[in-house]
C-alpha positions as CSV (number, residue, x, y, z in Angstrom):
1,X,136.3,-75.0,-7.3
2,X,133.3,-77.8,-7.2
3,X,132.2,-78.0,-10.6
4,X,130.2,-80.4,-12.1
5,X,131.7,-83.3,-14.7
6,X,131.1,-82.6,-18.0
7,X,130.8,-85.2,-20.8
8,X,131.1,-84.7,-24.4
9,X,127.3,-85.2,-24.8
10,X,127.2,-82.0,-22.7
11,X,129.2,-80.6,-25.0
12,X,126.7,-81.5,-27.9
13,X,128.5,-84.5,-29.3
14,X,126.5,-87.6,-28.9
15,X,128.8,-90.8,-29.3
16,X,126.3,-93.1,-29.3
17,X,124.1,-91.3,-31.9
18,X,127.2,-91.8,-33.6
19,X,127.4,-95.5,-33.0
20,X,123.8,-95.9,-33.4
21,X,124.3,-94.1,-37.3
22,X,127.2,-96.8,-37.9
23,X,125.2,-99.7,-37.1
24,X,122.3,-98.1,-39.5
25,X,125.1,-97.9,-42.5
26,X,126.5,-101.3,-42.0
27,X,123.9,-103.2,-44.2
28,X,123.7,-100.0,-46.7
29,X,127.4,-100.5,-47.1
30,X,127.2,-103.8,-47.5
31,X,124.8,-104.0,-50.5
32,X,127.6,-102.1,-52.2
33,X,130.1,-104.6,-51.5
34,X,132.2,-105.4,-55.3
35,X,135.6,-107.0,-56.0
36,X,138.3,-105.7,-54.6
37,X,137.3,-104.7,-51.4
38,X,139.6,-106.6,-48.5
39,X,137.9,-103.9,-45.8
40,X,135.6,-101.5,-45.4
41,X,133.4,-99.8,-43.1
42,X,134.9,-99.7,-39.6
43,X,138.3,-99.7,-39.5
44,X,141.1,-96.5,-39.4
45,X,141.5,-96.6,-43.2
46,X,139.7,-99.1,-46.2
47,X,141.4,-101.6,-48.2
48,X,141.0,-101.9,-51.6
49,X,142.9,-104.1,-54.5
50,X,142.7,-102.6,-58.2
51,X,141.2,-105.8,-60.4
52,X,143.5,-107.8,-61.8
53,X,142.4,-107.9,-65.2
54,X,144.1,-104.7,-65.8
55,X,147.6,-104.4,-67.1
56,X,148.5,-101.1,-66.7
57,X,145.5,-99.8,-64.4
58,X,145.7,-96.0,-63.7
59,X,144.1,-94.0,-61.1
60,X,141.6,-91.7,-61.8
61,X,139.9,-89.9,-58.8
62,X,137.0,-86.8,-57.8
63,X,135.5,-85.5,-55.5
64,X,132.6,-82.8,-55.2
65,X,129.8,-81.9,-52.7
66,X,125.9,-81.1,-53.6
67,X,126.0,-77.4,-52.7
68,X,123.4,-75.4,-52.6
69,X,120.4,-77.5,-53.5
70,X,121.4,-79.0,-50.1
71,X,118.9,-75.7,-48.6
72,X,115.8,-77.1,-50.4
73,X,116.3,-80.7,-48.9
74,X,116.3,-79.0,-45.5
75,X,113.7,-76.9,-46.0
76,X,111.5,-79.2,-47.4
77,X,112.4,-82.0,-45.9
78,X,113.7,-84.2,-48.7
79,X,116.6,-86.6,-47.6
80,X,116.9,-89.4,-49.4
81,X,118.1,-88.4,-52.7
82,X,120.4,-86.1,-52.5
83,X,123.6,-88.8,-51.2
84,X,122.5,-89.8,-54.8
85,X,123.4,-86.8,-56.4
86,X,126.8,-86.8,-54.3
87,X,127.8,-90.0,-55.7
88,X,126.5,-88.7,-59.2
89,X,128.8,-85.7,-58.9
90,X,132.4,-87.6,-58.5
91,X,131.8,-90.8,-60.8
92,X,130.3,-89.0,-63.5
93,X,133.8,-87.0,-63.5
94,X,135.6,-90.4,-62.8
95,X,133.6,-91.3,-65.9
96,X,135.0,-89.0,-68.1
97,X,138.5,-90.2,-68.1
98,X,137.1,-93.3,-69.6
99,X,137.4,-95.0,-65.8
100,X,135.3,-97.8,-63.9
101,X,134.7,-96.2,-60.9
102,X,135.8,-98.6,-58.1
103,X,135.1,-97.2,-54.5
104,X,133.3,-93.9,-53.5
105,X,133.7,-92.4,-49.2
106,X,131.6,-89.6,-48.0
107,X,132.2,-86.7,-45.4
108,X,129.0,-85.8,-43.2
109,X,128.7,-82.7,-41.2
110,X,126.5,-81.5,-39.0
111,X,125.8,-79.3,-35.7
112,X,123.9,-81.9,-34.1
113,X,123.1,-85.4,-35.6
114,X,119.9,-86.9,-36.4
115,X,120.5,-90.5,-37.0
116,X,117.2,-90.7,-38.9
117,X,118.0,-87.8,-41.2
118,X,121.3,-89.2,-41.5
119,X,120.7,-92.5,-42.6
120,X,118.5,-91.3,-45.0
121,X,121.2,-89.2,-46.6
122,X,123.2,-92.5,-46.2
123,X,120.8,-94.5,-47.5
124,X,121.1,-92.3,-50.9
125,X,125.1,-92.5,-51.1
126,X,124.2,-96.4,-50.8
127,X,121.6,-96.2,-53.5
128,X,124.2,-93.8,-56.0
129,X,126.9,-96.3,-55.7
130,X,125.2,-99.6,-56.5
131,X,123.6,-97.2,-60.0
132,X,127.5,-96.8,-60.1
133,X,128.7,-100.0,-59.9
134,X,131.3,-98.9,-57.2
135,X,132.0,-99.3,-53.4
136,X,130.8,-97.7,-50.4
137,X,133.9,-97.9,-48.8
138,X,134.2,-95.7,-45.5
139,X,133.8,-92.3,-45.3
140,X,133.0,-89.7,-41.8
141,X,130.3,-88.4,-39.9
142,X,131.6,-85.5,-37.9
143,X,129.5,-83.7,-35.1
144,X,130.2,-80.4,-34.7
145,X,128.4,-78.0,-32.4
146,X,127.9,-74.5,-33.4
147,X,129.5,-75.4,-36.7
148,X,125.8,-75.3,-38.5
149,X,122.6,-74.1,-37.7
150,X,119.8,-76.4,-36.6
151,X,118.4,-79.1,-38.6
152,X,121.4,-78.4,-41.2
153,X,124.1,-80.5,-42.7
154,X,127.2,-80.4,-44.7
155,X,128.1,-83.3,-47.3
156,X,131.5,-84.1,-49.6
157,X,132.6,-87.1,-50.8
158,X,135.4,-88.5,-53.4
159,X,135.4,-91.3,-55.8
160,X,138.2,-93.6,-57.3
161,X,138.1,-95.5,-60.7
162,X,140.4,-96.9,-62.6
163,X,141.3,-96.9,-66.7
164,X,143.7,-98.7,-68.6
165,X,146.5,-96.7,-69.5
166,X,145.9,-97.0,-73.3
167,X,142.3,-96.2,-72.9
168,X,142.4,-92.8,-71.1
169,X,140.3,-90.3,-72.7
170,X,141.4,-86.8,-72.9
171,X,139.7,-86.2,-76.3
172,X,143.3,-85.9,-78.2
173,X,141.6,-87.8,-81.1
174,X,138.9,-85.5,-82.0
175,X,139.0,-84.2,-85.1
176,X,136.4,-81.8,-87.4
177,X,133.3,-83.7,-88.5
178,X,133.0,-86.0,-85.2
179,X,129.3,-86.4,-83.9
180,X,128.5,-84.7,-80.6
181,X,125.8,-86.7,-79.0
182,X,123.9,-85.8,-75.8
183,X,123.0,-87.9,-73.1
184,X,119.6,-86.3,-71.5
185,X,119.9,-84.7,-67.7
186,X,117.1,-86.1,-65.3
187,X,116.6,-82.3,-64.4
188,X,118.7,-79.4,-63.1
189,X,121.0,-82.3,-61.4
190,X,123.2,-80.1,-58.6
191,X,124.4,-77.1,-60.2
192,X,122.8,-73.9,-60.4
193,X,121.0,-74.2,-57.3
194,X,121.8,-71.1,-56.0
195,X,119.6,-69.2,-58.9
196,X,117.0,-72.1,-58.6
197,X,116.5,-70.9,-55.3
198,X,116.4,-67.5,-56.5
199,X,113.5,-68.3,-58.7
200,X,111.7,-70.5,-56.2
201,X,112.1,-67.1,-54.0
202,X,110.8,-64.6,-56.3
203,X,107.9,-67.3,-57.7
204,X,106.4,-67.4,-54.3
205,X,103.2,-68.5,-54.0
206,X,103.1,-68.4,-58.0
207,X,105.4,-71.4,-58.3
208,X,103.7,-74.4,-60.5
209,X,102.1,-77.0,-58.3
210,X,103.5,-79.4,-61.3
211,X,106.2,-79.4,-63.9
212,X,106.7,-82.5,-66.7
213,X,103.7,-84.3,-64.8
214,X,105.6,-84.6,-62.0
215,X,105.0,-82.3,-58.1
216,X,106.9,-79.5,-58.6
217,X,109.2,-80.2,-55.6
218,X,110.1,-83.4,-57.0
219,X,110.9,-82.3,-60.3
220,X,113.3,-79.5,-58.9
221,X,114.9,-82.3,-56.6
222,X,115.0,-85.0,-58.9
223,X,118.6,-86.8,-58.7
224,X,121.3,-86.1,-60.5
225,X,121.8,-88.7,-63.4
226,X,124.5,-91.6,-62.9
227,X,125.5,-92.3,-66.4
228,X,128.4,-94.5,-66.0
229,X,127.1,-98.2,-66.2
230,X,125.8,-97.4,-69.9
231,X,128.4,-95.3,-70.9
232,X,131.2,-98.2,-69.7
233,X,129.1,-100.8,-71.7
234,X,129.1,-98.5,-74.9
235,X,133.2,-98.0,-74.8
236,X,133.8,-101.3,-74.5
237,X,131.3,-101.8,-77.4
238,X,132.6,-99.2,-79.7
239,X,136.5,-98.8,-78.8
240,X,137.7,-96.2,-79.9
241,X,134.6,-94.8,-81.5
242,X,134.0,-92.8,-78.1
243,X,137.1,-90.1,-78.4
244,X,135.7,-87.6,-75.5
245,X,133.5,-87.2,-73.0
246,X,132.0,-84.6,-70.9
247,X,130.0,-84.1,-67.6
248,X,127.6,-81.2,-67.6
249,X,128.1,-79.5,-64.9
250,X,128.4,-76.0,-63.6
251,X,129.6,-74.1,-66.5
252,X,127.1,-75.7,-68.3
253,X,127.2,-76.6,-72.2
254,X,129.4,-73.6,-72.7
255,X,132.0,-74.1,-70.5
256,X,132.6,-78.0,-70.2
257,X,132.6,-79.0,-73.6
258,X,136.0,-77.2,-74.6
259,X,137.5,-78.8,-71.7
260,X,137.7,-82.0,-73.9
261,X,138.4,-80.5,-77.3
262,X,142.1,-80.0,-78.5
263,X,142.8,-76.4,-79.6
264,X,141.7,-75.3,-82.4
265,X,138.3,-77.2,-82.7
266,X,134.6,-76.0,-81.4
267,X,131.5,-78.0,-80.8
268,X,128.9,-76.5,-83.1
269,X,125.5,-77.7,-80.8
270,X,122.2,-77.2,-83.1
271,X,119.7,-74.9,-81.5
272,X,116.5,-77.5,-81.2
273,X,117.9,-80.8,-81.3
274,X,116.7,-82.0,-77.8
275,X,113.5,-81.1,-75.9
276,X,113.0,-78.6,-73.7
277,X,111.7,-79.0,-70.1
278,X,109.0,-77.3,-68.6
279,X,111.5,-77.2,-65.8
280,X,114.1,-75.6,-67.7
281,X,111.4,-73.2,-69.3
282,X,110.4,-72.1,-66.6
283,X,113.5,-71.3,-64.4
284,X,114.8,-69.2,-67.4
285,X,110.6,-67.1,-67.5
286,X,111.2,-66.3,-63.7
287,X,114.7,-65.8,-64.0
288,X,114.5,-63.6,-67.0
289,X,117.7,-64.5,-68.3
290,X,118.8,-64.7,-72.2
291,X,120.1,-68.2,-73.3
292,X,123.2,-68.0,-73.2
293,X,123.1,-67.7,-69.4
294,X,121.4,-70.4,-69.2
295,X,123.7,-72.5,-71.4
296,X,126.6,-71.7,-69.6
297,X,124.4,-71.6,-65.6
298,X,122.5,-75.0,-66.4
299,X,123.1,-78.8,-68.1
300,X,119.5,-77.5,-70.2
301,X,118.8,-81.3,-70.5
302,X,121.5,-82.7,-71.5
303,X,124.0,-84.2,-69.3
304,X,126.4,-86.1,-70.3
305,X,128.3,-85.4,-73.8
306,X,130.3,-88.1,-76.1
307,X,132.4,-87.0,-78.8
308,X,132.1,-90.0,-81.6
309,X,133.6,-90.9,-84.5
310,X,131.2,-90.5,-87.7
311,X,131.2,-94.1,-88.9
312,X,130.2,-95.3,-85.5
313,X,127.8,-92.7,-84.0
314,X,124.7,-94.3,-85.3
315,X,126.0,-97.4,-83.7
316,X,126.8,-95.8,-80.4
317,X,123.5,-93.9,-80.1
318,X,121.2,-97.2,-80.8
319,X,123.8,-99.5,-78.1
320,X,122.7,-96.4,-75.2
321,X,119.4,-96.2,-76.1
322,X,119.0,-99.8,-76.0
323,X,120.5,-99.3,-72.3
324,X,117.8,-96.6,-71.0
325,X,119.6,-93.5,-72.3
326,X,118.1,-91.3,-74.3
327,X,120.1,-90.0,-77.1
328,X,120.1,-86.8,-79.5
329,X,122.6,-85.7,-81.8
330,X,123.3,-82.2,-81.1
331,X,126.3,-80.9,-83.4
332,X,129.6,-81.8,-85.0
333,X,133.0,-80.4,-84.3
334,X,133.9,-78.1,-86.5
335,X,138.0,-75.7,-86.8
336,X,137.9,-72.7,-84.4
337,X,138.5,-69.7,-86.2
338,X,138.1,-67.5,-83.8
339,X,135.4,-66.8,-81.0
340,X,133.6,-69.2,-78.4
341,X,134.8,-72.9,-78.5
342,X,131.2,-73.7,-77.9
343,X,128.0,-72.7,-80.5
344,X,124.8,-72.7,-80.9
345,X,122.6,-72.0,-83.7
């Protein structure tokens, strides 16, 4: 039998697309660069040392994807944020536990790769970890013909922070009459997407051309919020005024405030004590859902909860708004008698 050689770029996997991507991420990489890193991108595995100026450092790692909002960024085109809201997705778990996220890798996936679509997905995991303060350490691009269709791609990535072992928090100091403060969202973030798309669907040609004075296709892709510089500051600030934290997320208000509440307490949030979106209006007119759906589907603009102490929640609030956030207090915790862990009213 006289057959032809075949190479793997006949098979659809173009090595030096590969190698041409690497050489794009090198500088992106580097501009994350932080203490602690002995090696990075390029080798079999990356090195890094936990800082020495903790005594009894304790892991603290996550990982997540972007999911479905990925669709919109392939259908209209709109790369170069959404490595952003990858990054967003693991440290603003890390966050919770009280950790300084230290090094974040990524997992790229695609049928066929286009190093300029690529690098601008690249370019926005470099962007999400300088906002976090942590390493772009390694991560993979993999290459995978007839895995995807055309022009589509596949991300997941994973963080690592560190927390000193007497500063974890896992919200076993909260007690009734603590503030709950909300930290606002930046927009829908990456949860939710696959209604969003829904209502994007069914809205046709009837979508808004604008929504909060921004294009409407911006607003709907708008980043995911990295909250973990200000948030850092204000624990070290206020120790032990912060006793919990929590990352809205899917689930929602409903759902990922109890995970931080000991049993027997409930977050009683007060029904008009942070804006309201046009963006978030709107998805729940075309949706025509109730809200509790949309408490428990979307963040609703807020995005990231603290738990304080009484005494000090003034404090804390004035220390993250002098930082950028912006800050409402939405409720107190209250005993749970019976019923949702989670209120509004």
């Amino acid at each position: 039998m006289n057959a032809s050689p075949l190479s793997y770029k006949d098979a659809g996997v173009d090595i030096d697309a590969g190698d041409a991507l690497v050489e794009r991420i090198k500088p992106l990489a580097r501009k994350t660069m932080r203490e602690g890193v002995l090696a990075g991108i390029g080798g079999f595995g990356a090195l890094f040392e936990v800082p020495k100026r903790y005594q009894e450092p304790v892991l603290v790692s996550g990982t997540d994807g972007v999911g479905t909002k990925l669709k919109l960024a392939f259908e209209w085109n709109m790369h170069d944020t959404v490595g952003i809201d990858l990054v967003a997705m693991s440290v603003n778990d890390v966050l919770v536990q009280g950790a300084e996220p230290l090094f974040f890798l990524d997992y790229f996936a695609c049928g066929k790769l286009d190093v300029d679509t690529a690098a601008a997905v690249v370019g926005g995991i470099a962007r999400g970890c300088e906002l976090a303060g942590c390493a772009l350490i390694g991560g993979e691009t993999a290459e995978m013909p007839g895995m995807y269709p055309a022009g589509e791609y596949d991300l997941a990535g994973f963080a690592v922070g560190v927390v000193e072992k007497s500063r974890i928090l896992a919200g076993q100091d909260v007690q009734e009459g603590d503030i709950v403060l909300g930290l606002a969202s930046s927009g829908v973030h990456s949860n939710g997407f696959s209604l969003v798309r829904k209502c994007i669907e069914r809205a046709g040609a009837q979508a808004p051309a604008t929504l909060d004075g921004r294009p409407f296709r911006e607003a709907v892709m708008e980043p995911t919020r990295i909250y973990v510089k200000n948030v850092l500051a204000a624990l070290a600030s206020h120790a032990g005024g912060i006793k919990a934290l929590a990352h809205i997320t899917g689930g929602g208000l409903l759902e990922n405030i109890p995970r931080v509440l000991p049993d027997g307490l409930a977050a009683q949030l007060r029904l008009g004590s942070w804006p309201r979106s046009e963006l978030f209006a709107w998805l729940q007119a075309t949706a025509a859902i109730d809200d509790h759906e949309m408490n428990r589907t979307f963040n609703n603009g807020i995005g990231m909860v603290l738990v304080v102490a009484p005494a000090q929640a003034a404090d804390v609030a004035e220390t993250l708004r002098l930082a950028g956030e912006t800050v409402h207090e939405i409720g107190r915790i209250a005993p749970r008698a019976s019923g949702a862990a989670v209120t509004l009213a």
